[in-house]
C-alpha positions in Angstrom: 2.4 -25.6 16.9 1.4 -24.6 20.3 -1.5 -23.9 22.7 -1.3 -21.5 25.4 -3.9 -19.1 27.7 -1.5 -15.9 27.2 -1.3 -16.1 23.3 -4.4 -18.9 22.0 -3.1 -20.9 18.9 0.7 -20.5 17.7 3.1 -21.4 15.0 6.8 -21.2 15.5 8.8 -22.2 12.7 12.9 -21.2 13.1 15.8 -22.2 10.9 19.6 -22.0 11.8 23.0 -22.4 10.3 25.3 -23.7 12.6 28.5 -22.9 11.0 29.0 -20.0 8.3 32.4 -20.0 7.4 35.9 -21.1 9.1 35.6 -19.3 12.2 32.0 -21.0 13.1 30.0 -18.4 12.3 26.3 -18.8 12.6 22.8 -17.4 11.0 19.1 -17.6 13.2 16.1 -17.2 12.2 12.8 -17.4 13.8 8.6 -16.8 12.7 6.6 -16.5 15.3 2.5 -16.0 14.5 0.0 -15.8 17.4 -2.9 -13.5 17.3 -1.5 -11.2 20.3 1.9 -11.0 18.9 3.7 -12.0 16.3 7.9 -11.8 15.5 10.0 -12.6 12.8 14.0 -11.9 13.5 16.9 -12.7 12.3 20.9 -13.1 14.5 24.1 -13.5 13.3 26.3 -14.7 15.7 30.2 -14.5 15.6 32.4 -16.3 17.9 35.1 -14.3 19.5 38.4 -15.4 21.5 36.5 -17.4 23.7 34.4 -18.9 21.5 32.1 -20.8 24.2 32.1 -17.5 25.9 32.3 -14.3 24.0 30.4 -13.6 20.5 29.8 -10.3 19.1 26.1 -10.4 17.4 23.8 -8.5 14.8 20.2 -8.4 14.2 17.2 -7.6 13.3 13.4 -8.0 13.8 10.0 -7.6 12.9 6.9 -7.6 15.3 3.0 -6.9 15.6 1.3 -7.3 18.7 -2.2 -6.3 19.2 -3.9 -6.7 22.7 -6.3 -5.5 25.0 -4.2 -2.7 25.8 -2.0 -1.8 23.0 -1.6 -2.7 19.5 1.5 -1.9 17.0 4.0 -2.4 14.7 8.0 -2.4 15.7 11.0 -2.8 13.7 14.5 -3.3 15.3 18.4 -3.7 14.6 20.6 -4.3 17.0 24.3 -5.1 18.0 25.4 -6.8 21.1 28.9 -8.0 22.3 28.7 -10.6 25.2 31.0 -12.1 27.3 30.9 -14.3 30.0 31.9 -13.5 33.2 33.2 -15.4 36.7 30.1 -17.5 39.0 28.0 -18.2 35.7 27.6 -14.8 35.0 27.3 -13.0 31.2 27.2 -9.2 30.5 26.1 -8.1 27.3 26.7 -4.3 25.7 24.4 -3.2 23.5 23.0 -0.7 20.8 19.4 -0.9 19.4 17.7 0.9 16.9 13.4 1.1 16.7 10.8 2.3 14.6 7.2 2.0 16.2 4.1 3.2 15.7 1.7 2.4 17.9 -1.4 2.9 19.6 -2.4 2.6 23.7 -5.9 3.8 24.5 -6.6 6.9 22.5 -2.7 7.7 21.9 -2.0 7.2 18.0 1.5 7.9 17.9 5.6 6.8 16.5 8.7 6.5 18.2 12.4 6.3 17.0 15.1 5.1 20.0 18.6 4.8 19.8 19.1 2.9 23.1 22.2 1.7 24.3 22.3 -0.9 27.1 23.7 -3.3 29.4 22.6 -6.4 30.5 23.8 -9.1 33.3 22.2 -12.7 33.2 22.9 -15.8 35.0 21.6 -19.4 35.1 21.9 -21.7 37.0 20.9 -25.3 38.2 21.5 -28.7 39.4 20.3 -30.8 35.9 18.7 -29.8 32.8 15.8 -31.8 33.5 12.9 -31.4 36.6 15.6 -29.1 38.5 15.2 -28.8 42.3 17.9 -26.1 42.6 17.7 -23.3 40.2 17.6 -19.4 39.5 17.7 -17.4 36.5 18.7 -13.5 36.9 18.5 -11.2 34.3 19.0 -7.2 35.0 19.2 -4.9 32.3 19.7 -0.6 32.2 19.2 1.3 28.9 18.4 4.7 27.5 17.9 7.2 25.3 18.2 11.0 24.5 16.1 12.8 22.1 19.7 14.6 20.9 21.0 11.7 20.0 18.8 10.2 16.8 15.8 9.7 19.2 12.2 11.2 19.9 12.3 11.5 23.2 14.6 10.9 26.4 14.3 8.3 29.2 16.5 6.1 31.6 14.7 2.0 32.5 16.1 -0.6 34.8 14.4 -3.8 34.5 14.8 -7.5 36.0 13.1 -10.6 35.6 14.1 -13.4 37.7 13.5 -17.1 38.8 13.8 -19.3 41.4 13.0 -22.6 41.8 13.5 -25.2 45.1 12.7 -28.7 45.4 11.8 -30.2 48.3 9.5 -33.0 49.7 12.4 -36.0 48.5 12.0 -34.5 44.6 8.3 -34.8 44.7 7.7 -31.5 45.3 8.5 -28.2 44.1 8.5 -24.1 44.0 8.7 -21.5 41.9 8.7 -18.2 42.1 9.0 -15.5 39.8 9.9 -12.2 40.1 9.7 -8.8 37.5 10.6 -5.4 38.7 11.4 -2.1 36.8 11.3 1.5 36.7 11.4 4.3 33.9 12.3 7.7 34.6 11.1 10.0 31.7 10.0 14.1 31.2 6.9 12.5 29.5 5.9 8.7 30.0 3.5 9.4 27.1 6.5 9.8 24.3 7.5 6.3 25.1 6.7 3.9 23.0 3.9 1.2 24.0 7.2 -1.4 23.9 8.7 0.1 26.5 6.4 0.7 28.8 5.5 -1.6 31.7 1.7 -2.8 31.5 
């Protein structure tokens, strides 16, 4: 249960399986209900040479979101293999699969994307609790072509990223937060209201 200004009143409720089978497999779940947005999805996660590095994953989720500017319905499968990478880094290949209809101002309309991807992320800090040095990084290109089992064609970069520096002895602290990206598209209008930047 949960309170915040973005989404009012929220429910999470998740349930995992650490260990399916002899090669320590595992099975995630999640429910999440607000009234702006609401997700249930499913991962199953296998373990690759590397365990603590590399897994190769599958899944699949549900969401409705309804706000101010948009409201719809999208379902997803996906499968991602990610490995980790020299300085803390991770880069993750992937291939997603939607079905969305939605509607943004007086656009009623569906979508179907097969989008591949790739992703880079990195974290890193000096505890796990009130960090003083920190940064999170996370830059991500995918696309689509309407040839290719989709409804339309575009190219998106994206990155969301954040810093955070103590100072002050530990008594003090900043944050900053920063979350870029740019679509190139015939027709911005075919995209779905998912993926595009509001």
């Amino acid at each position: 249960l949960g309170y915040s200004t973005d989404t009012g009143p929220r429910i999470t409720l998740d349930w995992k399986r650490r260990r399916v089978g002899p090669s320590g497999q595992r099975l995630l779940s999640e429910l999440r209900l607000s009234q702006p947005h609401s997700r249930l999805k499913t991962e199953y996660l296998i373990p690759l040479q590397r365990p603590a590095k590399d897994a190769l994953s599958f899944g699949f989720s549900l969401d409705h979101y309804d706000t101010d500017s948009r409201s719809g319905n999208l379902a997803l499968v996906n499968a991602k293999h990610s490995v980790g990478l020299e300085n803390g880094w991770r880069r993750s290949l992937g291939l997603d699969y939607s079905y969305e209809d939605f509607d943004v101002a007086d656009q009623q309309d569906t979508a179907y994307l097969l989008v591949p991807n790739i992703q880079w992320n990195r974290l890193k800090s000096d505890g796990l609790t009130f960090i003083q040095r920190g940064q999170r990084l996370d830059f991500r290109i995918e696309g689509a072509l309407e040839q290719l089992l989709s409804s339309t064609s575009y190219l998106q970069v994206y990155t969301n990223d954040k810093f955070i520096y103590g100072f002050g002895g530990g008594n003090w602290r900043v944050l900053a937060r920063a979350e870029l990206g740019a679509t190139q598209a015939d027709d911005l209008l075919e995209l779905p209201a998912s993926k595009r930047f509001f």
